[in-house]
C-alpha positions in Angstrom: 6.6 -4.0 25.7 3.1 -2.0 26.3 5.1 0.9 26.9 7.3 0.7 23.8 3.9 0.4 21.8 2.3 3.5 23.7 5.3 5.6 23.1 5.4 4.1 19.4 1.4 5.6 18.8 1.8 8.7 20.8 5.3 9.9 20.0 4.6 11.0 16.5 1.5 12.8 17.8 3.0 14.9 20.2 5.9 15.7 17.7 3.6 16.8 15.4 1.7 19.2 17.5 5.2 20.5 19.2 7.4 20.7 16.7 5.2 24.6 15.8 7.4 25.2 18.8 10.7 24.8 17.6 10.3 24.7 13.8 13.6 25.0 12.4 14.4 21.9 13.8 11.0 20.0 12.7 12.4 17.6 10.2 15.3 16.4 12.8 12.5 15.6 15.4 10.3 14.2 12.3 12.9 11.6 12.1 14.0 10.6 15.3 10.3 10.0 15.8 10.6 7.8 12.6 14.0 6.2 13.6 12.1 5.2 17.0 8.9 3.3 15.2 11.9 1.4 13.1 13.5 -0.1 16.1 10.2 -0.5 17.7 9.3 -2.4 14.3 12.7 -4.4 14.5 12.3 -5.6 18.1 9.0 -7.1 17.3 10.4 -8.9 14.4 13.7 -10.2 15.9 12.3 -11.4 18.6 8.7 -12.7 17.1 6.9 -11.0 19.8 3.1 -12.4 19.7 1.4 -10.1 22.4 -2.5 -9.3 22.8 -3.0 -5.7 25.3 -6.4 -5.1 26.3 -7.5 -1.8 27.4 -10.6 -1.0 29.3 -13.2 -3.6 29.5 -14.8 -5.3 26.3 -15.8 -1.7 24.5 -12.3 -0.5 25.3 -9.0 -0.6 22.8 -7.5 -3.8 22.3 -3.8 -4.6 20.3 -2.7 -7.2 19.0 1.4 -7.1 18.9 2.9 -9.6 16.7 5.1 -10.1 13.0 2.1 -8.5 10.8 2.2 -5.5 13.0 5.8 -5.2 13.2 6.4 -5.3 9.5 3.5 -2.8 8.3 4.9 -0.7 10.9 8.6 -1.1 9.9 7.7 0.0 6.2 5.6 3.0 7.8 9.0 3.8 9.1 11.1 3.5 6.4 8.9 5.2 3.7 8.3 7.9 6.2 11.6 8.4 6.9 12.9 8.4 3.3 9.6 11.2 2.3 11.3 13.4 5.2 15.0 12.9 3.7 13.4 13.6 -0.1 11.9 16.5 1.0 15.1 18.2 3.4 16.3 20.4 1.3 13.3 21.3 -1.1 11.5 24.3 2.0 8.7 22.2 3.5 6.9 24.0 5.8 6.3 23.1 9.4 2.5 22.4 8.7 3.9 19.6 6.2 5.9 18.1 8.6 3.0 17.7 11.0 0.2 16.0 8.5 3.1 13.5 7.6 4.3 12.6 10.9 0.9 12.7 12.6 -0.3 11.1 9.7 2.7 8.1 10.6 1.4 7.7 14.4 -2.1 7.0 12.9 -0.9 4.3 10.5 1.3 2.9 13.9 -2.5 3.2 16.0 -3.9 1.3 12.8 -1.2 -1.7 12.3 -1.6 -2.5 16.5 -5.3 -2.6 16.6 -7.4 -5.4 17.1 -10.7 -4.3 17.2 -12.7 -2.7 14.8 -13.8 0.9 16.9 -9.7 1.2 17.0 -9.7 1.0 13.5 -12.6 3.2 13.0 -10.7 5.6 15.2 -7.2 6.0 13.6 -8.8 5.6 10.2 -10.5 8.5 10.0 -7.9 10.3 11.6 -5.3 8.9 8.3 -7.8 10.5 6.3 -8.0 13.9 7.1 -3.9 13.8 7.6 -3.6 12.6 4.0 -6.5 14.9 2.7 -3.9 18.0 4.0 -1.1 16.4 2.6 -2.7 16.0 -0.8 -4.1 19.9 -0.7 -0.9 21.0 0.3 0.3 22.9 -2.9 -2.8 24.5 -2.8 -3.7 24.5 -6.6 -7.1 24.0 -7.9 -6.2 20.0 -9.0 -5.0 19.2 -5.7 -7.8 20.9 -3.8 -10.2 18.8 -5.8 -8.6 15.7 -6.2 -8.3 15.9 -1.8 -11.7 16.6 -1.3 -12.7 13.7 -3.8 -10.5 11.2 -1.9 -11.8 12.7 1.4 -15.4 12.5 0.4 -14.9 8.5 -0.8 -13.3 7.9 2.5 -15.9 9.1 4.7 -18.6 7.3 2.6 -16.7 4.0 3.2 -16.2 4.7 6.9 -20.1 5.5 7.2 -20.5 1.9 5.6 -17.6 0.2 8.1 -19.1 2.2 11.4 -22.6 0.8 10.3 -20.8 -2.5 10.2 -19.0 -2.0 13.6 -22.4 -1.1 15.4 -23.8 -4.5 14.4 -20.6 -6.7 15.5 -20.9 -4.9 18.5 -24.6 -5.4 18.9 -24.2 -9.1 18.3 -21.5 -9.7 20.9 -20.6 -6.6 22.8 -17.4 -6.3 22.0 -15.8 -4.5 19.2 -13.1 -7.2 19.0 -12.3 -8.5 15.4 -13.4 -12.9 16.4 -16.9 -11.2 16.7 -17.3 -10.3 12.8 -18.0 -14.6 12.8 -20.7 -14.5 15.0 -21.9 -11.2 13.7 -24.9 -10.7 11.2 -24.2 -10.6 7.2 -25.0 -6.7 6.4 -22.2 -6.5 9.3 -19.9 -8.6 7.0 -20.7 -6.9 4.0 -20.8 -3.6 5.4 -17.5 -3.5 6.6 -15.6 -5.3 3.9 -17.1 -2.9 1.7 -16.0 -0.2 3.6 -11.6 -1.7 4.1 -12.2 -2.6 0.5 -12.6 0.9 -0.7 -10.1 2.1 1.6 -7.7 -0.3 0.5 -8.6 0.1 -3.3 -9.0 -3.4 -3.9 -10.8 -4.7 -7.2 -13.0 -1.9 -8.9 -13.1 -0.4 -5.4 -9.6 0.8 -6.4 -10.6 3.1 -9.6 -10.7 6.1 -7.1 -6.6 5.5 -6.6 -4.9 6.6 -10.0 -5.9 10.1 -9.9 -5.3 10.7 -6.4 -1.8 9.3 -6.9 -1.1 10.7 -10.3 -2.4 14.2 -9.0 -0.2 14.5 -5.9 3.5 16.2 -5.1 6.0 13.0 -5.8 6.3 12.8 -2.0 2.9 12.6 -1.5 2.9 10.4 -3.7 5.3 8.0 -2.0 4.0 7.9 1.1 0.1 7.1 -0.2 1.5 4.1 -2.1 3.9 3.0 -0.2 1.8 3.2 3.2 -1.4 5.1 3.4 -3.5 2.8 0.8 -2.7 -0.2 2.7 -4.7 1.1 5.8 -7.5 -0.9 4.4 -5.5 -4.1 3.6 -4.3 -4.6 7.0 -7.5 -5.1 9.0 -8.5 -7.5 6.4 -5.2 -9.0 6.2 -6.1 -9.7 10.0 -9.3 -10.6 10.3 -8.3 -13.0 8.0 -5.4 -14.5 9.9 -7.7 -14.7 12.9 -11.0 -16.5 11.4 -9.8 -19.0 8.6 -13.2 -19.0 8.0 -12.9 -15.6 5.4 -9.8 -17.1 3.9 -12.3 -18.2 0.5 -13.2 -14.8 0.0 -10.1 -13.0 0.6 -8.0 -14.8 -2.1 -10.5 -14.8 -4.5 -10.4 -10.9 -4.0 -7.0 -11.1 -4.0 -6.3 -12.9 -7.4 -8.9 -10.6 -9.1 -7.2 -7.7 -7.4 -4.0 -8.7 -9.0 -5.5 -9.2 -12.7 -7.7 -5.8 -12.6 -4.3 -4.0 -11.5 -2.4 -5.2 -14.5 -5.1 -4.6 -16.7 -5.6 -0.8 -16.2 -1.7 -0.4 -15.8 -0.8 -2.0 -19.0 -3.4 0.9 -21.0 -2.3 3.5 -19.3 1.0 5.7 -20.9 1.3 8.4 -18.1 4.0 7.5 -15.6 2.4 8.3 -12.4 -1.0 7.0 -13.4 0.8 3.2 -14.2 2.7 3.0 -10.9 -0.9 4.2 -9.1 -2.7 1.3 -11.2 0.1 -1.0 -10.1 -0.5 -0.5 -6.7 -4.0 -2.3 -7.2 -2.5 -5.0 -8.6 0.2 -5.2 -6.1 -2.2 -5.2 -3.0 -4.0 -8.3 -5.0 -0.4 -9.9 -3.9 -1.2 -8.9 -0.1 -4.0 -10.1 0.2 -4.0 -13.4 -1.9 -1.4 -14.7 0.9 -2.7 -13.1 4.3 0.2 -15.3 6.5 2.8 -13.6 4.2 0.9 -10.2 3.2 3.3 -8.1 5.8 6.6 -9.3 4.1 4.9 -8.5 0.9 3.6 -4.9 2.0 7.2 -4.3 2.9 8.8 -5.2 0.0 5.9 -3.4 -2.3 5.8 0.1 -0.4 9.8 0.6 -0.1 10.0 -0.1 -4.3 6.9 2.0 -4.8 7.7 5.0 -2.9 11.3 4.7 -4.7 9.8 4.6 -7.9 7.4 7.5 -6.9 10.3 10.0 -6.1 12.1 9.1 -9.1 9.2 9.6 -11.1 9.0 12.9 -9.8 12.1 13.9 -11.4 11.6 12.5 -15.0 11.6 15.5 -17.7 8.2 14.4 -18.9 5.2 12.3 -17.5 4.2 10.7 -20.7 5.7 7.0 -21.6 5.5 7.7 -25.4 7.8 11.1 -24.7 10.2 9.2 -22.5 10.7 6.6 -25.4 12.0 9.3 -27.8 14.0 11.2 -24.6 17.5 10.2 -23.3 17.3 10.7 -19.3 20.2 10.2 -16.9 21.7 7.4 -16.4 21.2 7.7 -12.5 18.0 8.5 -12.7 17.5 5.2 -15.2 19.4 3.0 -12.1 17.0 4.5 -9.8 13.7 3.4 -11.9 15.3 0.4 -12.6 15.9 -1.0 -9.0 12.5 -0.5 -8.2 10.8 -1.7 -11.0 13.0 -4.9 -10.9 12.1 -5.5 -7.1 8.1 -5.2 -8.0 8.8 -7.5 -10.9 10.1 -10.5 -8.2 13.7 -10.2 -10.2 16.5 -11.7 -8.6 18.8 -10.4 -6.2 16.1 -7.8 -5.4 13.8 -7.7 -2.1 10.7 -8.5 -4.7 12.3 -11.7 -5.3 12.1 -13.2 -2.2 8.8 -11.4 -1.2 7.5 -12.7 -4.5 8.8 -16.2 -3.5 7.2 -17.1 -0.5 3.6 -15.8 -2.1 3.6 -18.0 -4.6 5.1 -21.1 -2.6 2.4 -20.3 -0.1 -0.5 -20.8 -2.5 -2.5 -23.7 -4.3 -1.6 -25.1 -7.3 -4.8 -23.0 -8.9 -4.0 -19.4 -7.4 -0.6 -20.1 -8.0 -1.4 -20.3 -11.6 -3.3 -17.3 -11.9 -0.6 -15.3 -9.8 2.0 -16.2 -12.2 0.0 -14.9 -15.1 -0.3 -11.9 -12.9 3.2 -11.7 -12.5 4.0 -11.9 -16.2 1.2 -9.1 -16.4 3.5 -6.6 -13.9 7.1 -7.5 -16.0 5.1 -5.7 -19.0 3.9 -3.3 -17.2 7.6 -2.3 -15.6 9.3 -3.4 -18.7 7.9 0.1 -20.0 10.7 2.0 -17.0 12.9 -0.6 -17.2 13.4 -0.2 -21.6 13.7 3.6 -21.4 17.0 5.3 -22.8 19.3 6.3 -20.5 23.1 7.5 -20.8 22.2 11.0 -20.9 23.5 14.3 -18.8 23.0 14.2 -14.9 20.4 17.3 -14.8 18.7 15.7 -11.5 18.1 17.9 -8.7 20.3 16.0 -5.5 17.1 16.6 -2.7 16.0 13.2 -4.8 19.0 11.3 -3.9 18.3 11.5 -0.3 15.4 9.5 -0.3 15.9 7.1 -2.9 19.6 6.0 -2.3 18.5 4.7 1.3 15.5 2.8 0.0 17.6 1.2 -2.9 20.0 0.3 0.0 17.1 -2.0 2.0 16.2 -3.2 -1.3 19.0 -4.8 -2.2 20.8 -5.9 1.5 17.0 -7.2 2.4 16.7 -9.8 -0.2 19.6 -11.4 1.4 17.5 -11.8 4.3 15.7 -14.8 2.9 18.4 -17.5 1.9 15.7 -20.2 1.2 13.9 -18.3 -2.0 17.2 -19.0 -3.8 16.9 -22.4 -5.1 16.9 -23.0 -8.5 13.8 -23.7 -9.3 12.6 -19.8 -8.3 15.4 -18.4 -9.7 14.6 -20.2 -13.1 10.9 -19.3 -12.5 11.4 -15.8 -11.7 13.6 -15.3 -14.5 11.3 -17.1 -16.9 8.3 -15.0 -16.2 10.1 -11.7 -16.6 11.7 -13.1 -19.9 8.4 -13.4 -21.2 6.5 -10.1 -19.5 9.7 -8.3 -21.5 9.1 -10.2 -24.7 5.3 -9.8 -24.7 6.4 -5.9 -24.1 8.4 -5.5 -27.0 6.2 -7.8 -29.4 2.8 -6.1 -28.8 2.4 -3.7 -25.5 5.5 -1.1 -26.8 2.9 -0.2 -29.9 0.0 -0.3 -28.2 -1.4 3.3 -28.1 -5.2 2.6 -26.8 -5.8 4.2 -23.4 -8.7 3.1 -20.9 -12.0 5.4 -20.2 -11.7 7.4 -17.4 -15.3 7.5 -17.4 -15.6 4.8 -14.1 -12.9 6.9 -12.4 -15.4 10.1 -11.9 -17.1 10.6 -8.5 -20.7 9.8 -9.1 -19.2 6.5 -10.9 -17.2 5.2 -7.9 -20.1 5.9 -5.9 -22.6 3.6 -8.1 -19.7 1.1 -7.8 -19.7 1.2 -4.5 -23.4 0.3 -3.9 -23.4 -2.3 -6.7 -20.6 -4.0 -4.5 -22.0 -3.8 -1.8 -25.2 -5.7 -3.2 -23.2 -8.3 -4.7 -21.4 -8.7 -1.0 -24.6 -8.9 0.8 -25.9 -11.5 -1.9 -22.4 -13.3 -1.0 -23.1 -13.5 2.3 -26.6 -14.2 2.7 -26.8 -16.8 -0.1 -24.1 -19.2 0.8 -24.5 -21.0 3.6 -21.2 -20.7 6.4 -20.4 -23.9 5.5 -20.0 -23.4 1.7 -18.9 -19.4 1.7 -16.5 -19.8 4.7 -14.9 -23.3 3.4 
């Protein structure tokens, strides 16, 4: 099994720095690369493989190889591999090729590691892949929008490596247990620093334009993998020291809610399904035992929705209302959004599902709200026009026929969610997320300041976070904050 999981982290890498060699075959050894990671992914899965690997001593790498790890990695490989089939007929250059499939060895490096200099490591290392693929068209919007997102990932990673020093100090090891017995600036520090990363709560404002602002494939792969680079370290942490479990579902709930908010006020396409993403990572986190299901189920209907975005004749929702598209292209939006919404016979469902029957009666609450919140925010794809001529370029069907495909076989992987008491539940809070559409959101015209989106913004955010995490910390006593 080690030698799976080194050939799993190193594989992409040295495709993506050989492939220069023989680059009119680059996207055939892209995906065999990516074809590997999903059976790696699989075999972890099937046969709930629980393994820790330590390298070196104490201050060396150590893994952690279980079900978390095998599904984050098996949606790196999917998404990947469906980004490389959107974009096989569309004359993506070799250097393309390379960011994306280095880019999924990193986020392979990430979803094994169990300490937080490992994390550190292949963090930075997803950044400046991503950065390249976001700058790739090489216009002036890109360009900026790249170095913005580059710039707010190195400021968190400053915060997180300040973080790592203290745990490190406190019990010479960089192993995750030690964030317990760590000081609290180490806690705050690098929370801070995986919130920002993941875009969780008001962390997240930096997210819409990066998404918005990127090719569709880039897109695809940022929401459907990249972005959840900081949920997973929390996400294990988490499933390691109960004691952070307080924290992490209050962050999760308000996650969820913030999401919907800036989703439901938004009318250009790209920028809802970015806002969305927020919202949806709220539903990771709130249920860390489940969150890799979740993450699965999320990033395959968001990098589907993402390509077929991509294709849509106009970006603007108030345009697309008075527009008849195609009616493929309608199908295509309509499968993913149903799947984010939890709709039955969708993967969403049963993802959905075992959140909420994994929560307290409280959070569960809230979460439903939530998910009433995201069947508005959908019903705004779901209720466009369709029936109209088939003007969609085919590269598009490449990668979005094969993710529809999992999304529909995969919710048949999880018999129990179909009682029916979910199904009626389910149903019931879409019915009313569509009503409340129709009845008020469809005429609703007032868009959101874009004001806490700019750089110097996010930046004050970031500090006034990180003083409200530090008074979190230091105020409440373990027994209170960590009950």
């Amino acid at each position: 099994m080690t030698t799976f999981t080194v050939i799993a982290v190193f594989l992409p890498l040295f495709t993506g720095f050989s492939i220069y060699l023989v680059n009119k075959i680059d996207r055939i050894f892209c995906f065999f690369t990516v074809c590997f990671s999903a059976f790696y992914a699989s075999y972890i899965l099937i046969n709930d493989i629980n393994l820790p690997v330590q390298l070196l001593d104490n201050a060396g790498v150590q893994l952690l190889i279980n079900n978390l790890s095998g599904y984050f990695i098996l949606t790196n490989a999917l998404v990947t591999g469906a980004v490389i089939l959107y974009c096989w007929q569309i004359g993506k250059k070799t250097f393309f090729y390379t960011q994306l499939i280095v880019l999924h060895g990193s986020m392979n490096a990430l979803f094994l590691s169990a300490d937080f200099l490992s994390v550190y490591v292949a963090l930075e290392v997803v950044a400046i892949s991503a950065f390249l693929l976001v700058v790739y068209p090489r216009t002036d919007n890109t360009l900026w929008v790249g170095i913005r997102y580059l710039f707010i990932s190195n400021i968190a990673m400053l915060f997180y490596l300040i973080g790592t020093i203290l745990v490190y100090k406190s019990n010479q090891s960089f192993a995750f247990e030690g964030l317990i017995n760590s000081p609290p600036e180490a806690i705050a520090l690098i929370f801070l620093g995986l919130f920002t990363k993941g875009g969780v709560f008001v962390l997240g404002l930096w997210l819409p334009l990066t998404q918005s602002e990127s090719e569709s494939s880039v897109s695809a792969i940022l929401a459907g993998v990249v972005e959840k680079a900081g949920i997973f370290p929390l996400l294990r942490c988490t499933m390691m020291m109960d004691e952070f479990n307080t924290l992490i579902h209050i962050v999760g709930v308000a996650t969820a809610f913030f999401g919907v908010i800036y989703a439901l006020f938004s009318q250009d396409t790209k920028r809802i399904l970015a806002s969305s993403t927020v919202s949806q990572f709220g539903w990771i986190l709130v249920a860390p035992e489940v969150g890799g299901y979740y993450a699965l189920a999320h990033g395959l209907a968001k990098a589907n929705l993402f390509m077929a975005v991509g294709a849509l004749p106009s970006r603007s929702i108030r345009q697309l209302q008075d527009r008849v598209m195609s009616t493929r292209l309608w199908l295509t939006l309509l499968v993913g959004s149903l799947s984010i919404c939890g709709f039955p016979l969708f993967f969403g469902f049963a993802a959905k599902t075992l959140v909420l029957n994994s929560l307290s009666p409280t959070e569960e609450l809230f979460m439903n709200i939530s998910a009433v919140g995201t069947a508005m925010i959908y019903a705004k794809f779901i209720f466009l026009p369709s029936h109209g001529v088939d003007r969609v370029k085919s590269h598009i069907w490449w990668g979005v026929i094969p993710l529809m495909t999992i999304i529909f076989v995969a919710n048949f992987l999880y018999f129990p969610a179909y009682t029916p008491l979910n199904v009626a539940k389910a149903l019931g809070l879409n019915a009313i997320g569509f009503l409340l559409h129709f009845l008020i959101f469809k005429k609703v015209v007032f868009t959101l300041s874009r004001y806490f989106e700019e750089l110097e913004q996010i930046m004050g955010i970031m500090i006034l976070m990180l003083v409200v995490l530090f008074w979190m910390v230091i105020s409440w006593s373990p027994v209170s904050f960590f009950a």
